[in-house]
N, C-alpha and C positions, 0 to 999 in steps of 0.2 A: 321523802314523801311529804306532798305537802297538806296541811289541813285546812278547815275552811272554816266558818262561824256555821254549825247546822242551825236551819231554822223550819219550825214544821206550818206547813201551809196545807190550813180543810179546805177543801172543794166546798164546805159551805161560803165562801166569797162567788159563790156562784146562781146561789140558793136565791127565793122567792121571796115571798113573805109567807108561804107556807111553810116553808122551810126546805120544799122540794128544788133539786134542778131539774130543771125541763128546757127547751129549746127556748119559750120565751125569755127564761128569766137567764139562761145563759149568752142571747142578743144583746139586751139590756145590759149586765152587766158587765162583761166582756170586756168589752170598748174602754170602759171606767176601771178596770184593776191598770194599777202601774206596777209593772215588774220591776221598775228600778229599785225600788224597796231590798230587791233581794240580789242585787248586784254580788257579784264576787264570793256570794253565801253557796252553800251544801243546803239546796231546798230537799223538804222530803214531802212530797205530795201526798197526802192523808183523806180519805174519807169517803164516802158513800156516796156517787157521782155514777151515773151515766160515761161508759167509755170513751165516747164521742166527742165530752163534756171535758175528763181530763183529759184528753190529747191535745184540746186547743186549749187550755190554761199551758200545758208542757208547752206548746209550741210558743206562747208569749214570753215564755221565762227562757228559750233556747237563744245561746250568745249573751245572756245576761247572768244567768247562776251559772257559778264553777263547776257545781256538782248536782245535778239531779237525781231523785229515787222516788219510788213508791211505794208506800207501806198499805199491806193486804191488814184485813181483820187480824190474822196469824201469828201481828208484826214484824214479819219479815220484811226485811228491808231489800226491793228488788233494785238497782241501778240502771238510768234510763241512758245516762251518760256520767 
């Protein structure tokens, strides 16, 4: 089995200056996150986002993290891949 460096990544890299995500602020910042940071890592995508919102962060980090998941309020760790 192999393992991977976990590292936990907020959906606030997607936030405003209010602190909200919203469509604006997820245009905007989008484009400027670089996945590559999390190369070859077990990301676990965390936090209070808009659906819509973490699917297109997941989808930047897809072929680039080893191991994807997403953690509910609950902490349950769901696996995306």
């Amino acid at each position: 089995m192999e393992t991977f460096e976990k590292v936990l990544l907020n959906t606030d890299v997607m936030a405003g200056m209010d602190g909200k995500v919203t469509e604006a602020s997820v245009k905007m910042k989008l484009p400027q996150f670089d996945p590559e940071v999390f190369r070859g890592k077990h990301v676990v995508v965390k936090g209070c986002a808009p659906t819509w919102a973490v699917m297109l962060l997941e989808h930047k980090l897809e072929g680039i993290a080893s191991k994807l998941s997403f953690v509910l309020y609950d902490g349950q760790e769901y696996p995306i891949y």
